[in-house]
C-alpha positions, 0 to 999 in steps of 0.5 A: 152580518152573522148567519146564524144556525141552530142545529140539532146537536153538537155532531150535526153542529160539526157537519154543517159546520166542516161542509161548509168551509169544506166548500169554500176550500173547494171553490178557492181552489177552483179559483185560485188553484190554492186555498189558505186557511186558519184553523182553531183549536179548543173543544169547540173545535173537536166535531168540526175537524173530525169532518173537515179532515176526511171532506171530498173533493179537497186537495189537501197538498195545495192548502196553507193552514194558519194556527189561530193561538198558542200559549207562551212557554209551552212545550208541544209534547203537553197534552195543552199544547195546541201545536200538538191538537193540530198535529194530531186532529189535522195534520196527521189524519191529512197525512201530512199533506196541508202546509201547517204553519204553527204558532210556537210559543216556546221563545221569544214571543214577540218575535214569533208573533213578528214571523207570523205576521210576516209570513200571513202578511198579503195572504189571502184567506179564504176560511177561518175556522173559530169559535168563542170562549165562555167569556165572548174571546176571539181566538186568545183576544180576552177582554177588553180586545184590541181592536184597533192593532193592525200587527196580525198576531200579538201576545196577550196576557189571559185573563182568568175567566179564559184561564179557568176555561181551559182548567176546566175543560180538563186541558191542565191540572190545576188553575195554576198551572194554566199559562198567563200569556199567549200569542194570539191572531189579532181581531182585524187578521181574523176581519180579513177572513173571506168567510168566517165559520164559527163552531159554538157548542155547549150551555156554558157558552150561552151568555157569551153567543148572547153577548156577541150576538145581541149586545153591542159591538164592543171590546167588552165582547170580543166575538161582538165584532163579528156582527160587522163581518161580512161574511160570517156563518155562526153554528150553534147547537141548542144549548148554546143558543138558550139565552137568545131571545131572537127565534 
């Protein structure tokens, strides 16, 4: 079941969104005296962090962040870099304060994704942040996803309706200079999430929001497993949600 919101605009989109993992953060703490999240990267993500960064009531110190997906073979001083995005929209306007845990896919992948999946191995996680790419991706999970792998990160090949994405959304220079390969959350660690927060902004991401919304459950759309979370909270702006017949 998605609970799903339609916002003004893409900076209400970001509030609501930051408020409410904030407040999961705050009651996981309360509970638990720590809280461990995964956080995503993209342009999707860019209103949401502003605000989740300077939330109340959060003590940052005893928070453990997973990073959702980095490409293969890429340095972290690229402007592409998603190690870098984190460090330089979470991490240092937290003062260092959060365990940051990042997917480093400068050498052996697959080895990599073996010490990440040991590392989140048992966690509890208690927010996810994600969205969803222009072609219905969960985290780097093109279609058609796995589904079925139990491993909590992989390295998956990129297919080129995602590759053309990040060109175009201004990350690389050309097509071809867009990696093929990353390493990704799998689907079922991303299921493992006690709450799931979606941000999801933009026209070009109607058709994908109306795919995982209104279609099947399928690998041909990866977000459409999402519908059987238990707990998802999806925020979108109006564009976004233009294709949706439902109100």
């Amino acid at each position: 079941m998605i609970d799903i919101n339609i916002v003004a605009d893409k900076q209400t989109l970001g509030v609501q969104a930051a408020a409410r993992g904030a407040a999961a953060i705050r009651e996981a703490q309360a509970r638990h005296g720590h809280a461990t999240i995964i956080v995503a990267t993209g342009a999707s993500q860019f209103e949401m962090l502003n605000h989740l960064v300077i939330a109340e009531g959060i003590d940052w110190s005893k928070v453990t962040a997973f990073h959702l997906d980095e490409y293969v073979g890429l340095g972290q001083e690229h402007p592409a870099s998603f190690r870098r995005y984190l460090q330089e929209r979470f991490v240092a306007p937290l003062g260092g304060k959060v365990e940051f845990i990042p997917v480093d896919g400068e050498g052996d992948a697959e080895q990599e994704a073996r010490r990440l999946g040991e590392l989140i191995a048992g966690r509890r996680i208690d927010v996810c942040f994600a969205g969803f790419g222009e072609n219905c991706h969960l985290a780097f999970n093109d279609p058609p996803a796995d589904f079925e792998t139990d491993e909590p990160y992989i390295v998956v090949k990129l297919d080129d309706a995602c590759r053309q994405q990040q060109f175009g959304e201004g990350w690389f220079p050309s097509l071809e200079a867009v990696p093929e390969r990353a390493i990704s959350m799998s689907v079922r660690q991303i299921l493992k999430s006690e709450l799931i927060v979606l941000s999801v902004p933009d026209e070009r991401k109607a058709k994908a929001t109306r795919d995982a919304l209104e279609g099947p459950v399928s690998p041909l759309y990866p977000a459409s497993i999402l519908q059987t979370h238990k707990n998802t909270v999806l925020f979108l702006d109006p564009p976004a949600a233009s294709l949706l017949k439902r109100g």
